[in-house]
C-alpha positions as CSV (number, residue, x, y, z in Angstrom):
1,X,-3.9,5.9,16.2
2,X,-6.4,3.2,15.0
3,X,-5.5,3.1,10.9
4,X,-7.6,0.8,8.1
5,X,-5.2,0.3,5.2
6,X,-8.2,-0.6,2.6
7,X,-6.8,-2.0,-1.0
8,X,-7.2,-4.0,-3.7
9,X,-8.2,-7.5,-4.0
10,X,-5.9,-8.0,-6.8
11,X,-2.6,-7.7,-5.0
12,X,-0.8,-9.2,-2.3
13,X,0.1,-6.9,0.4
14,X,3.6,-7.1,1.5
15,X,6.4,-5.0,2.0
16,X,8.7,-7.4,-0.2
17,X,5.5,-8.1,-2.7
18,X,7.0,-7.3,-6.8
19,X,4.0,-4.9,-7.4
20,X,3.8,-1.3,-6.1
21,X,0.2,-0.9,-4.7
22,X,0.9,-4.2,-2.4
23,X,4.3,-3.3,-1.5
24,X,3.4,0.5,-1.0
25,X,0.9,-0.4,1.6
26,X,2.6,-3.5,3.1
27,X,5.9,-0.9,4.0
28,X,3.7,1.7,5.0
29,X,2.1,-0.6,7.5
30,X,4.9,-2.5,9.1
31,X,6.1,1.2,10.0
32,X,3.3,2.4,11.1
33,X,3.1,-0.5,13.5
34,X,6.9,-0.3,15.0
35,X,5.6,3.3,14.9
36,X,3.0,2.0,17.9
37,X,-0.2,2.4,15.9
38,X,-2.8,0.0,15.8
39,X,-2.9,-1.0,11.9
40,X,-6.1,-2.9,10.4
41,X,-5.2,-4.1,6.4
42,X,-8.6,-4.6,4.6
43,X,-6.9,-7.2,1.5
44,X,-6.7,-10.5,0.3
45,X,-6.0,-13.5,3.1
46,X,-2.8,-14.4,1.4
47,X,-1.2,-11.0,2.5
48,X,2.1,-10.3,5.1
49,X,1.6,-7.6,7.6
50,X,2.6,-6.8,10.7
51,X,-1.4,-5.3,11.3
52,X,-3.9,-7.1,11.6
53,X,-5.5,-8.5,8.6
54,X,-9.4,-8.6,7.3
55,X,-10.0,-10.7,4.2
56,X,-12.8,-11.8,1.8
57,X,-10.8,-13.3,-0.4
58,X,-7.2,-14.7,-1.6
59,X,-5.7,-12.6,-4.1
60,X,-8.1,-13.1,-7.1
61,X,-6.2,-13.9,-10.5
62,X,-6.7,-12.1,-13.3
63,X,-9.2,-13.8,-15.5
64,X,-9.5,-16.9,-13.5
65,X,-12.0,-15.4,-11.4
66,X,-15.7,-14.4,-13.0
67,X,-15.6,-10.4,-13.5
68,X,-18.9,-10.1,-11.9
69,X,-17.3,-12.2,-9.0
70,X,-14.6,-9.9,-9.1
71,X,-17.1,-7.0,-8.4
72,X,-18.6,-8.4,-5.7
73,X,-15.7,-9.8,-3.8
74,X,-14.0,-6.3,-4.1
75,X,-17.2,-4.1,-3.3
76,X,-17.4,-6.4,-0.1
77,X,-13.9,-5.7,0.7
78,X,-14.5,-2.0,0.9
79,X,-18.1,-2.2,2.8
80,X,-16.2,-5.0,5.7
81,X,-13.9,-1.8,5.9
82,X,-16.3,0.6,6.9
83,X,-18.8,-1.4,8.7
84,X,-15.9,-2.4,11.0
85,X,-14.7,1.2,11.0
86,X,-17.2,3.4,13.6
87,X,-16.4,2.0,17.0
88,X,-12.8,0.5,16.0
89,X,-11.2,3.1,13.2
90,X,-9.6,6.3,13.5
91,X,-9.2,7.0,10.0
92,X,-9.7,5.1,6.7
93,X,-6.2,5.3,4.2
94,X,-8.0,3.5,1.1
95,X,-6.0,3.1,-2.0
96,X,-8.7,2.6,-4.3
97,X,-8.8,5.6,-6.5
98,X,-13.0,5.4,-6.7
99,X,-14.2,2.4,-5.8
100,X,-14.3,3.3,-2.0
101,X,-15.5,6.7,-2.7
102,X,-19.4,6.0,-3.1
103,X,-18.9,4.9,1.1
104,X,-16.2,7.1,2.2
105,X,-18.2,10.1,1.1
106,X,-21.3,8.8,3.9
107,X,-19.6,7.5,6.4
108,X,-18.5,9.6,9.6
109,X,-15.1,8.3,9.8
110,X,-12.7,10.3,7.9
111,X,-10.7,8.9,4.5
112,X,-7.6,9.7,3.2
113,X,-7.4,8.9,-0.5
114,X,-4.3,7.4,-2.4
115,X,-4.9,8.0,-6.1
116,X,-2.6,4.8,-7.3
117,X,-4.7,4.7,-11.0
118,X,-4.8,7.7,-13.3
119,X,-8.1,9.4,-14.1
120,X,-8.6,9.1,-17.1
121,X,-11.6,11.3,-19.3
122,X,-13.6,8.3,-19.2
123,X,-13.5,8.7,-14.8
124,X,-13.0,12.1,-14.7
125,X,-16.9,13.0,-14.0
126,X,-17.6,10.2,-11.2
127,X,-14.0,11.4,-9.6
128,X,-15.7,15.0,-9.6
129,X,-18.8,13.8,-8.3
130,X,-16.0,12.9,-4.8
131,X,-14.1,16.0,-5.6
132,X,-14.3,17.1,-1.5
133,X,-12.5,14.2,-0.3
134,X,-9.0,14.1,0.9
135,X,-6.8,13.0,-1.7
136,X,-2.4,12.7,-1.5
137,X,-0.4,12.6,-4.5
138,X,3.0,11.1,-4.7
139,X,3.9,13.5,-6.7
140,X,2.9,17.4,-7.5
141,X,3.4,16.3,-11.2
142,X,0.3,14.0,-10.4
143,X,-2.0,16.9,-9.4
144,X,-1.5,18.2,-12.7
145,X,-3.8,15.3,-14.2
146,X,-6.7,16.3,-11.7
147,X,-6.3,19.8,-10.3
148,X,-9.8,19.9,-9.4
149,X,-9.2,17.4,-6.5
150,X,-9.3,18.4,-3.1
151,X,-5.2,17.2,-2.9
152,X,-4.5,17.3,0.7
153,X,-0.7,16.4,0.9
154,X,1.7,15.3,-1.0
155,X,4.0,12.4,0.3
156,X,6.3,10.6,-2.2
157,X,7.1,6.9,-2.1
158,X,9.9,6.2,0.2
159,X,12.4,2.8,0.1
160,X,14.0,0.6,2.6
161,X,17.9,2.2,2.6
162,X,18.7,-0.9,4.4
163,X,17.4,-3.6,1.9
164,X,18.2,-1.4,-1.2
165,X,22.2,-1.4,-0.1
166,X,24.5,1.4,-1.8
167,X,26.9,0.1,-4.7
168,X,29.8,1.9,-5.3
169,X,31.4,-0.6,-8.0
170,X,28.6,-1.6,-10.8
171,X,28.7,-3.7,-13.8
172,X,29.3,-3.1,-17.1
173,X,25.3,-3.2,-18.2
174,X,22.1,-0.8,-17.8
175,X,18.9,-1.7,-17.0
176,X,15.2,-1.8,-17.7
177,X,12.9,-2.7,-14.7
178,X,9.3,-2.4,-15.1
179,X,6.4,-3.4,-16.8
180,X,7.2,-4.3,-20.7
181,X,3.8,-2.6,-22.8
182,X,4.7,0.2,-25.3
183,X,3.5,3.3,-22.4
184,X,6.8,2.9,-20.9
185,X,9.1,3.1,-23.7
186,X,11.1,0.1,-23.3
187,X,11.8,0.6,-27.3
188,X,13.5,3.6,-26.7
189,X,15.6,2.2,-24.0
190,X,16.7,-0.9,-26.6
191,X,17.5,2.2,-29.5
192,X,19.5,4.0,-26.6
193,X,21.3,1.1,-25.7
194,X,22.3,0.1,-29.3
195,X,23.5,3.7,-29.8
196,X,25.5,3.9,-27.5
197,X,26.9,0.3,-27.0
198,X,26.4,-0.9,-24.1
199,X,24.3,-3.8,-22.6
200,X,20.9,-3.7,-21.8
201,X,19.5,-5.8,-19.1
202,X,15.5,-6.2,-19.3
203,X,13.2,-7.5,-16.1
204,X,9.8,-7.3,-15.8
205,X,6.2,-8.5,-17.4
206,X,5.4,-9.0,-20.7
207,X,2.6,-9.2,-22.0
208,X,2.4,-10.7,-25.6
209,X,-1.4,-10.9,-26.0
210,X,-1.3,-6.7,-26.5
211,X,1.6,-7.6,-29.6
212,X,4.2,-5.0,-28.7
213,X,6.3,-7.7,-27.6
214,X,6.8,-9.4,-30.4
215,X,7.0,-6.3,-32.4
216,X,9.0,-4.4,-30.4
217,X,11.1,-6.3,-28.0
218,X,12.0,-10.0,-29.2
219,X,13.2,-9.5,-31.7
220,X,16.3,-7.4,-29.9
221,X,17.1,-9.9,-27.3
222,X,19.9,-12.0,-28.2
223,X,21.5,-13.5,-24.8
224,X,24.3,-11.1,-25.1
225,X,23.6,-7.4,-25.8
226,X,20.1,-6.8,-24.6
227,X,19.2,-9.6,-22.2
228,X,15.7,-10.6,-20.9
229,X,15.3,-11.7,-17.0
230,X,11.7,-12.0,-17.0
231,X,9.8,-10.9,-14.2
232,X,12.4,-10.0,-11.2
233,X,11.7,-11.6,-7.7
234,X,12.2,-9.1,-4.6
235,X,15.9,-10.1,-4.0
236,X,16.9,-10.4,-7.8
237,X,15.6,-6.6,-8.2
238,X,17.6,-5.4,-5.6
239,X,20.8,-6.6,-7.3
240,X,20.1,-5.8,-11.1
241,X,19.5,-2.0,-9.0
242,X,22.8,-2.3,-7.0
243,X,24.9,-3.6,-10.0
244,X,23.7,-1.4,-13.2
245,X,25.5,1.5,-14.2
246,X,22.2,3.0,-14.6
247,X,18.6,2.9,-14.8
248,X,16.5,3.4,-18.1
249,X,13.2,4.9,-17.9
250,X,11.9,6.1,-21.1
251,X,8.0,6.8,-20.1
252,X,5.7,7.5,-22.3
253,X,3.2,8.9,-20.2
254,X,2.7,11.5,-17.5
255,X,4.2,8.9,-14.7
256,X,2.5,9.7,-11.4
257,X,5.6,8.6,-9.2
258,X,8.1,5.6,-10.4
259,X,8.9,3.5,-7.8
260,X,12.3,2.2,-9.8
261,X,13.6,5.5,-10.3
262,X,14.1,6.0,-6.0
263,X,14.9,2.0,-5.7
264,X,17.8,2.6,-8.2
265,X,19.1,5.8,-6.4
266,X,18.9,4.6,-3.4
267,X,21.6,1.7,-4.2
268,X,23.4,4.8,-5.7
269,X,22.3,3.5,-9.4
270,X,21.3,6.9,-11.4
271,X,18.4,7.2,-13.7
272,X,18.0,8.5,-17.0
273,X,14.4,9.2,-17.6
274,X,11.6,11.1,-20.5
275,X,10.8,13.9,-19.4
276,X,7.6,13.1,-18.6
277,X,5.2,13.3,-15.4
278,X,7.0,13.0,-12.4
279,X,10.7,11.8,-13.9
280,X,12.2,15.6,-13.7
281,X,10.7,15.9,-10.2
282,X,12.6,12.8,-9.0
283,X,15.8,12.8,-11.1
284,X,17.8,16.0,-10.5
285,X,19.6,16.4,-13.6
286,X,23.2,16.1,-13.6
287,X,23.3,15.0,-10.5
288,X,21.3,11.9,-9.7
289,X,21.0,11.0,-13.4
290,X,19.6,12.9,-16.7
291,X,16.6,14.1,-17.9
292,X,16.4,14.2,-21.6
293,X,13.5,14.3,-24.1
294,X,13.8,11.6,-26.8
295,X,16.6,8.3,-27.5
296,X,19.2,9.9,-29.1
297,X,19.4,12.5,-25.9
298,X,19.4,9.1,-23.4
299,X,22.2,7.3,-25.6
300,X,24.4,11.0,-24.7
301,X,23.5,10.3,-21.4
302,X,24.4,7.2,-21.3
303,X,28.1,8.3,-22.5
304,X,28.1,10.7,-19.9
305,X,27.2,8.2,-17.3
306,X,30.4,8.7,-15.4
307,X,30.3,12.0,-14.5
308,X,27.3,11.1,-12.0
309,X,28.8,10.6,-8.5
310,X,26.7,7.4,-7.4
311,X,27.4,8.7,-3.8
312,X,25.1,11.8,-4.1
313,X,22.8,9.5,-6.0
314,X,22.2,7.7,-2.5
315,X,22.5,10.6,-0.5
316,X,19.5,12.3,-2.8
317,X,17.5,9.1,-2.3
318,X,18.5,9.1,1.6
319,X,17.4,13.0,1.7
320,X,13.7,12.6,-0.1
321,X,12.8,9.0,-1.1
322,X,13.5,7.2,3.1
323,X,10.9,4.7,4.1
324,X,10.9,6.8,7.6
325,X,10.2,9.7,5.9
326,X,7.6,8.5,4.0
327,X,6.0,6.7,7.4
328,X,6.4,10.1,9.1
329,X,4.5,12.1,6.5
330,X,1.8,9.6,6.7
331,X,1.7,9.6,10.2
332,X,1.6,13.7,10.2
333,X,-1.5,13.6,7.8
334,X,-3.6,11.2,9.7
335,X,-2.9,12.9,12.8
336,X,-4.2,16.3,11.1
337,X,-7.4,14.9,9.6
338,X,-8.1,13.2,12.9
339,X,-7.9,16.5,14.5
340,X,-9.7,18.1,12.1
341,X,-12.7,15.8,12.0
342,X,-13.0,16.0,15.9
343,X,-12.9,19.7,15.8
344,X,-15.6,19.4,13.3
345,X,-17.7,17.3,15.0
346,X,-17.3,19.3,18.5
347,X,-18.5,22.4,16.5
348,X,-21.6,20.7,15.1
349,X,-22.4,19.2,18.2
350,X,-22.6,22.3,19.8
351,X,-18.8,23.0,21.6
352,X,-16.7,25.5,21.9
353,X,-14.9,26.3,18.6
């Protein structure tokens, strides 16, 4: 097959980049490309793939780079994708969740829709306007936000077993990974920590323009009980995963996926996560980890830490939340629309149905 992998501007693609979308669509393509495909990766110049890449831009920082630049650069991204498409594409995978839609809903070759951002009220009425297209969720917890999407498939996020290596022997500590803004809870994960005394490691962006920081966070972190790492590098993430006794995700919001919760199970770290979104879909309670409702219930948990089995962690992870499985469901999906599409065309044109 002849794929376009159309994304942002405002990420790197690469299957050991920090930030999901890029990483997400760097791993998908290297394996669809030892798969035999012929991969084409519409994103910034800067980018690491094994396709072959098509570029306007370097990845455009966040404010350095006018807004109405911003527009432009991306909105040229997305039409290079589909004037390329006709004679060379089989099928368009954009992960822009509208942005592409104004083109993908004209254009003759067929697009398959990751929904990466949610839809908020604000969106909901221009996403409606595209309502027809194909869309996959990563989780069925995500069609819950948008049921009135044509949702296609569902594939979830899958991890490298290889990179993420099993850990049977962890430190004493648990950990925070993720972004550090008051939607994902990291509060709570400090209160349940504290509770239940044990050390809290803490990696990932802050951002102390937004206050809840200062507020929230700094004040807790003293070097020896809850410990900040900043913003974790590939290789450093891997082994805060392999050697915490578990992961913390406290969510605040309907999470459409997670891609920490699989990372950790897949070095056999289990999660305790809200039960919110996509958490209770991902964790299975009592056996991977816990799914509890509010601090004091993830401080029990944490107590109870032991009686996980970090073996059947892994082995969940192995089961559901593989890179190759992942690849495979893309690669299932593309075929199908493909199919479709020509059968479509054939009819219209005139062929037998």
């Amino acid at each position: 097959m002849r794929i376009a992998q159309l994304t942002t501007n405002f990420q790197t693609v690469s299957a050991r980049f920090g930030k999901a979308i890029g990483s997400h669509v760097g791993t998908l393509t290297d394996g669809l490309v030892r798969r035999g495909h012929e991969l084409h990766v519409f994103a910034p110049s800067d980018s690491e793939t094994l396709g072959e890449l098509h570029s306007v831009t370097e990845t455009l920082a966040r404010g350095s780079t006018p807004r109405d630049l911003s527009q432009h650069l991306t909105n040229l991204n997305i039409s290079r994708c589909y004037e390329f498409a006709p004679k060379n594409i089989d099928i368009v995978h954009s992960h822009f969740t509208l942005l592409s839609s104004y083109i993908a809903a004209i254009s003759d070759v067929p697009t398959l829709v990751s929904v990466h951002s949610p839809i908020d009220e604000r969106m909901r009425d221009f996403a409606n306007a595209f309502k027809s297209l194909r869309y996959v969720s990563f989780s069925l917890a995500q069609r819950t936000l948008a049921p009135e999407l044509n949702w296609y498939a569902n594939i979830y996020h899958g991890v490298d077993m290889n990179l993420f290596e099993f850990n049977p022997e962890p430190e004493d500590y648990f950990l925070y990974l993720g972004r550090i803004t008051e939607d994902k809870g990291v509060h709570h994960a400090i209160a349940a920590a504290k509770a239940a005394g044990v050390p809290l490691r803490i990696a990932g962006t802050s951002y102390p323009a937004e206050g809840y920081w200062q507020k929230e966070v700094e004040p807790h972190i003293d070097a020896t009980n809850v410990r900040y790492f900043g913003e974790a590098s590939f290789e450093s993430k891997i082994e805060l995963l392999q050697k915490a006794k578990g992961l913390l995700f406290p969510t605040q919001v309907d999470e459409v996926f997670g891609y920490a919760m699989i990372e950790a199970m897949a070095c056999g770290t289990p999660v305790i996560g809200f039960n919110n979104g996509s958490v209770p879909e991902i964790v299975k309670d009592g056996v991977t980890g816990f799914v509890v409702e509010d601090a004091d219930q993830m401080a029990d948990a944490i107590r109870k830490i032991g009686t996980i089995d970090r073996k059947k962690v892994r082995q969940r992870a192995e089961t559901f939340f593989s890179v190759e499985k992942m690849i495979a469901g893309y690669e299932a999906v593309y075929k199908r629309i493909i199919a479709e599409t020509a059968y479509s065309r054939n009819k219209k044109n005139g062929g037998a149905a």
